[in-house]
C-alpha positions in Angstrom: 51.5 91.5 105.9 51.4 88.2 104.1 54.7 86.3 103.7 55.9 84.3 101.0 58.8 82.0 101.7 60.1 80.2 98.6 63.6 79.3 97.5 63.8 80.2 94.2 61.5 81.5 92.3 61.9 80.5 88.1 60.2 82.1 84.8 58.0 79.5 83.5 57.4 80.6 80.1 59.3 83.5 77.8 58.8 87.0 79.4 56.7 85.6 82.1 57.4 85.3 85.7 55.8 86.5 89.0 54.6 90.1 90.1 55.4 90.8 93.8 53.4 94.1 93.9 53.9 97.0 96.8 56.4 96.9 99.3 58.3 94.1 99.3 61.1 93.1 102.4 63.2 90.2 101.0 65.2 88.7 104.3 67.3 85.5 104.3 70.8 85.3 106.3 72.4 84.5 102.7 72.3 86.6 99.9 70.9 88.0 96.5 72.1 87.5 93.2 70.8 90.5 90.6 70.8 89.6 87.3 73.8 90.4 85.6 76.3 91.0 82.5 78.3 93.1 80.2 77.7 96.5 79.2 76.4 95.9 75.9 73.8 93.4 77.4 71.9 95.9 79.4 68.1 95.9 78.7 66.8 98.4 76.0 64.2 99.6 77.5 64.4 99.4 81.4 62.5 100.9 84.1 63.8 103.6 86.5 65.4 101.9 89.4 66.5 98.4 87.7 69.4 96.7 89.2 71.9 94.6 87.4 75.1 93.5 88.0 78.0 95.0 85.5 80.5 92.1 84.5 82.6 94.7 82.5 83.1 96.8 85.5 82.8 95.1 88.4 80.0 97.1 89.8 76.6 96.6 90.7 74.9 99.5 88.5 71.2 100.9 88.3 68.8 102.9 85.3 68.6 106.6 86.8 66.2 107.5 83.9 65.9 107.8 80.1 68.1 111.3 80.0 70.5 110.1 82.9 71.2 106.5 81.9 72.9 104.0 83.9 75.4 104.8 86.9 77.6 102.0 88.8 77.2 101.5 92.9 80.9 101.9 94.0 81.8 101.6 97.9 84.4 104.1 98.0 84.9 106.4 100.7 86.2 110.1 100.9 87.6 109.7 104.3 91.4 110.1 103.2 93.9 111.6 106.0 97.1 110.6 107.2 99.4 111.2 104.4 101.9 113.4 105.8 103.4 115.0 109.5 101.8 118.2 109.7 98.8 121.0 108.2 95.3 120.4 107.8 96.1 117.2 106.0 96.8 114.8 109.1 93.2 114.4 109.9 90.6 111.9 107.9 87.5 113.4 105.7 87.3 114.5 102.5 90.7 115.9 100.7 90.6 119.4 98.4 93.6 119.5 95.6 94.4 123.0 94.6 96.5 122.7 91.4 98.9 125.1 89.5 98.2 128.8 89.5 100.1 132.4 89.4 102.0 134.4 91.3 103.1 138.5 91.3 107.0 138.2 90.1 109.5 137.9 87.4 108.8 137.0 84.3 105.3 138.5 84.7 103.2 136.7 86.7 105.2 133.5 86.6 102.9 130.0 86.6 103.9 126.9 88.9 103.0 123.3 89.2 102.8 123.2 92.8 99.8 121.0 94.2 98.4 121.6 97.8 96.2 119.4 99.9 94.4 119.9 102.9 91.5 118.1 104.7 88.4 119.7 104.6 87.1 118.9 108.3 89.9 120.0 110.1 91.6 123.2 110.7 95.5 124.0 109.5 97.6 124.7 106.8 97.9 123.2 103.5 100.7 120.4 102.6 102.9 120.7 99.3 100.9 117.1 97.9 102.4 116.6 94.0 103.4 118.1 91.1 101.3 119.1 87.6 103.3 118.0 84.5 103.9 121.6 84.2 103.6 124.6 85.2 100.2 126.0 84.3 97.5 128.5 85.3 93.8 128.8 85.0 93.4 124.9 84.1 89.9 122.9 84.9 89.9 120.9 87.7 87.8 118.2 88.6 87.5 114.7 90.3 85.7 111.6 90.7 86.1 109.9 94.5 89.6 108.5 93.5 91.0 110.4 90.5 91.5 114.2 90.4 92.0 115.6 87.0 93.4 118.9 85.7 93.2 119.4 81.6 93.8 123.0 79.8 95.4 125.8 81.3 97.7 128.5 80.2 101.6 128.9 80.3 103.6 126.9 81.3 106.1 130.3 81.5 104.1 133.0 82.5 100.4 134.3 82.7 99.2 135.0 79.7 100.9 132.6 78.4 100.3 129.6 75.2 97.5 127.3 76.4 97.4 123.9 76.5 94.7 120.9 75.3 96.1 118.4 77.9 94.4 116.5 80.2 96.3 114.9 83.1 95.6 113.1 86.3 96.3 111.9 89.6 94.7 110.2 92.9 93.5 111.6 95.4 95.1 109.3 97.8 98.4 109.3 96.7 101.1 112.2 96.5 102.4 110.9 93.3 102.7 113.6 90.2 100.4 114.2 87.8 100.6 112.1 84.7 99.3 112.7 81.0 95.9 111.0 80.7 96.7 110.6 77.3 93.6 112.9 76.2 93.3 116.1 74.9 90.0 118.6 75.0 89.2 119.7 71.6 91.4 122.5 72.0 93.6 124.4 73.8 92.0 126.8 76.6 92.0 128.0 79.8 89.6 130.1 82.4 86.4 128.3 82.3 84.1 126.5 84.2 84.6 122.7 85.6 81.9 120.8 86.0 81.8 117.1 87.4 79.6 114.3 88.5 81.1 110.9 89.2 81.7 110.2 85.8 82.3 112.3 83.5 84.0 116.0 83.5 83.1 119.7 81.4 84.9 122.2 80.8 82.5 124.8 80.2 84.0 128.2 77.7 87.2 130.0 78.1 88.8 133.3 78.8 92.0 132.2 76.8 93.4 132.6 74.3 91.0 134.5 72.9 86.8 133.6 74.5 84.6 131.0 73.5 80.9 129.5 73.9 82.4 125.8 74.0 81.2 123.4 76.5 83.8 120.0 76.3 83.4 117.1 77.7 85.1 113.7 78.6 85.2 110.5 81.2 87.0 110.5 83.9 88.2 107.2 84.1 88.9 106.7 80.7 92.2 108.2 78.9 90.1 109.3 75.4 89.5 112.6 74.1 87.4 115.4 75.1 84.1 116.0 72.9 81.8 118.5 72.3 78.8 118.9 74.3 77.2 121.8 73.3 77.7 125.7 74.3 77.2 128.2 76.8 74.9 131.2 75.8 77.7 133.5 74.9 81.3 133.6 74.8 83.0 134.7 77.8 85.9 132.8 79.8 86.7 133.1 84.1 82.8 131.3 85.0 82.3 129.4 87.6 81.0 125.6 88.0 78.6 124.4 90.9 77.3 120.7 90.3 74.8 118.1 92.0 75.3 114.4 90.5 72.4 115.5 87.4 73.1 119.6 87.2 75.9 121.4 86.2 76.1 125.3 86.8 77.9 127.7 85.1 77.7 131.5 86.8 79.0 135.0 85.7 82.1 135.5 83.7 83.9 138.3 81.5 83.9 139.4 78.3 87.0 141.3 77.1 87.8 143.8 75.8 86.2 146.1 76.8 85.4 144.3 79.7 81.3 143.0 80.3 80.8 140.9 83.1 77.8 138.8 83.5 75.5 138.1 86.4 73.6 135.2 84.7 73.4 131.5 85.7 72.7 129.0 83.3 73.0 124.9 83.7 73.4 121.4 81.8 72.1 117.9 82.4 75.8 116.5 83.2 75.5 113.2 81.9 73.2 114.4 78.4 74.7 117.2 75.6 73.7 120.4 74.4 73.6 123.8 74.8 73.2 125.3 78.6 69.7 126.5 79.7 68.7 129.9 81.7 68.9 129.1 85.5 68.9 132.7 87.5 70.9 135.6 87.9 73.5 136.1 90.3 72.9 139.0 92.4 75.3 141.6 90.3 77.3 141.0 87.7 81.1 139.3 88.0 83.8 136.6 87.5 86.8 135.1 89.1 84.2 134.0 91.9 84.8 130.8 94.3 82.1 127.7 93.4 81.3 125.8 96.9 78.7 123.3 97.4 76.9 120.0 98.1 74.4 118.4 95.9 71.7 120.5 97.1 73.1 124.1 97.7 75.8 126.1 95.3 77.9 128.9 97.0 79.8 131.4 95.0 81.8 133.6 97.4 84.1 136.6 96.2 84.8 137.9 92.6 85.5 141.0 90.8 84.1 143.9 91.7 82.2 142.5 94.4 85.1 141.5 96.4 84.0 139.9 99.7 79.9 139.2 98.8 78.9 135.2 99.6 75.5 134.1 97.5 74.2 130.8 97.1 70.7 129.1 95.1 69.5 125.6 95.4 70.9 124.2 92.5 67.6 121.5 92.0 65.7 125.0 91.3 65.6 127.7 89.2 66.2 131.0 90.9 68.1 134.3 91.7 70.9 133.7 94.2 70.5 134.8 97.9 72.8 136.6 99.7 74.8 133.8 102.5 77.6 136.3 104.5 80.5 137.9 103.4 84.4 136.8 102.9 86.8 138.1 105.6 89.5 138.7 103.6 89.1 141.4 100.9 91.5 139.6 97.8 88.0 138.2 97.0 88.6 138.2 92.8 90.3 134.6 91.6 91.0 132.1 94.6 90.7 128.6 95.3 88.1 126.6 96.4 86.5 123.3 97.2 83.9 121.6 99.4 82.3 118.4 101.0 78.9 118.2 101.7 79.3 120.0 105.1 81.9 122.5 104.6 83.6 125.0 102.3 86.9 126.0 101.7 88.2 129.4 99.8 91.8 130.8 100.0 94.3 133.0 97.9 93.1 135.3 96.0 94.1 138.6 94.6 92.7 142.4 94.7 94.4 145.4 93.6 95.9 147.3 95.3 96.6 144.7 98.0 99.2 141.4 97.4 98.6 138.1 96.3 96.9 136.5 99.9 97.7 133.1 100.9 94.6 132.9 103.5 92.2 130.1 103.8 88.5 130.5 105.1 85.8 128.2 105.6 81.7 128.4 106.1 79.6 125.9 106.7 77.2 125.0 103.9 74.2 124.5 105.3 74.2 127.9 107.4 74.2 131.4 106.4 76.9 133.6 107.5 80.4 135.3 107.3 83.6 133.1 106.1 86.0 132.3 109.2 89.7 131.7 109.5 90.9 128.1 108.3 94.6 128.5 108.1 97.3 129.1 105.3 98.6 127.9 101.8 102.2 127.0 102.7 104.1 127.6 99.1 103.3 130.5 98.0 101.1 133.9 97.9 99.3 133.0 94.9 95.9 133.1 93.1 94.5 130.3 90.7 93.8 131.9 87.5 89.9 131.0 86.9 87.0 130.2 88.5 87.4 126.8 89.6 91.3 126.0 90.8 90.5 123.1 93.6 88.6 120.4 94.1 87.6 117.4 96.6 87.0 113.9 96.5 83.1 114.9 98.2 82.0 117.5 95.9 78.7 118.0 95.2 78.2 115.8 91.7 78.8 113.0 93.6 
């Protein structure tokens, strides 16, 4: 290997400078300095993999691609913990918010606001973590590593109830209440898919009021409107979202009434628009099921009818999902879940005849195999009200 040792190397004239060509190790016991500025400044027309410096945002940021565009380097961890005395929470890894929902009672199927946390890596019950704005069911959760973010969702009475456009937020690391972002989707909904990468969030069709096609989308960080992005293939609300930091999935869902369920999967390129695209079929045809995953593998577990049935498909693919194991408890239609890139969490839940359950499983992503015990949601017996009611700071668009 030939070594050049130089301490600054200049462009002589215009566009021109040196060519190091191959693999190239650049070692010095100082440092690097990229080339940098605002946003507007990028280049127009770079090269996968170029690295600049972002003066608007602080943030080293690289080119992913022509259809991905740019994406900031930010050091941030998911290893939260500590933030109360007792449950699952006390330990450090990644945190799962489960936000709002329904419960069996008076007025019929009364909403709440209640928030609970729990730390995915350890074993326990959940914590009572914040508050929603108000009391809602069925909203679209989603997260970046330090905001989580909960817009739509119906009530704030009762289930059915008036929807709402709203999109609030809170962090992940603080048990402080949700606040109004300031941002509405382009209108009012609830029961759809979420989707997320570290950017930007979807809310992918709806189940009410009435059912919709509409795929919305907005930025995270940001406290704007939600716009359009394109559509699912039909309408139909209670879908579920599985993500990697490119793909966004959105499987099954209901049509009513009479009632058609679907078994088909269909995706998006999360950071581009337009309508989804045929994935794979799930392996029968449901809703109301559980999205777990890592960037690589996307777990649906439960739904109606198929109550206790785990599947997963490699969400880089295009495929049929394969069965994984089974759930262990049978209120399998509507709960909660959430995942980091090891585990997955899914709890509540509702089946008739059987209550409202307030039992949390877990698998292990990577594996096959049946769901085992994790511990308890400490509030209440209660289901979510879609297809997506948690979500971590480790998910898999991340």
């Amino acid at each position: 290997m030939s070594e050049l040792n130089a301490s600054n190397l200049r462009k002589e004239h215009g566009n021109e400078g040196p060519d190091l060509v191959g693999t190239t190790e650049l070692t010095s016991p100082y440092f690097m300095v990229p080339p940098s500025g605002t946003t507007a400044e990028r280049p127009a027309n770079p090269q996968p993999g170029t690295l600049r410096f972002n003066t608007d945002i602080g943030s080293l940021e690289y080119f992913k691609g022509d259809t991905l565009g740019w994406e900031s380097i930010d050091r941030t961890s998911p290893n939260l913990g500590g933030a109360a005395t007792s449950g699952s929470i006390d330990g450090t890894g990644a945190r799962a918010i489960f936000a709002g929902g329904f419960i069996a009672g008076s007025p019929a199927n009364p909403c709440f606001n209640n928030v609970d946390a729990l730390t995915i890596a350890t074993l326990g019950n959940t914590i009572d973590f914040n508050n929603l704005t108000a009391s809602l069911c069925g909203g679209f959760s989603v997260g970046d590593r330090t905001r989580v973010i909960h817009a739509g969702g119906m009530g704030p009475v009762s289930h059915p109830g008036p929807s709402v456009d709203t999109i609030q937020y809170a962090n992940f690391a603080s048990q402080s209440d949700y606040v109004d972002g300031g941002g509405d989707l382009t209108g009012v909904r609830a029961a759809g898919a979420a989707l997320c990468d570290s950017t930007r969030g979807i809310a992918a069709g709806k189940g009410y009021p009435g059912y919709a096609a509409t795929i919305d989308y907005w930025t995270m960080q940001s406290t704007g409107d939600a716009k359009d992005f394109g559509d699912i293939h039909t309408s139909k609300g209670w879908s579920s979202g599985l993500m990697s930091s490119t793909r966004g999935l959105i499987a099954g869902g209901l049509y009513c009434c009479p009632g058609v369920s679907y078994n088909n999967i269909e995706y998006v390129t999360i950071q581009t628009t337009g309508d989804a695209v045929d994935f794979g079929d799930m392996t029968a045809a449901k809703y109301e099921t559980a999205p777990m995953g890592n960037a690589t593998r996307g777990i649906l577990a439960g739904g109606s009818p198929t109550l206790d049935v785990i599947e997963y498909i490699t969400i880089s693919t295009l495929g049929n999902a394969t069965d994984f194991g089974d759930l262990d408890s049978l209120n399998g239609s509507n709960k909660y879940s959430a995942s980091s890139p090891t585990r997955g969490v899914v709890g509540g839940g509702y089946s008739s005849p059987t209550p409202y359950s307030n039992i949390i499983e877990y698998i292990q992503i990577a594996t096959t195999g049946n769901a085992q015990d994790f511990g308890d949601f400490i509030n209440f017996e209660r289901r979510s009200g879609s297809g997506h009611g948690g979500i971590s700071n480790a998910h898999g668009g991340l």
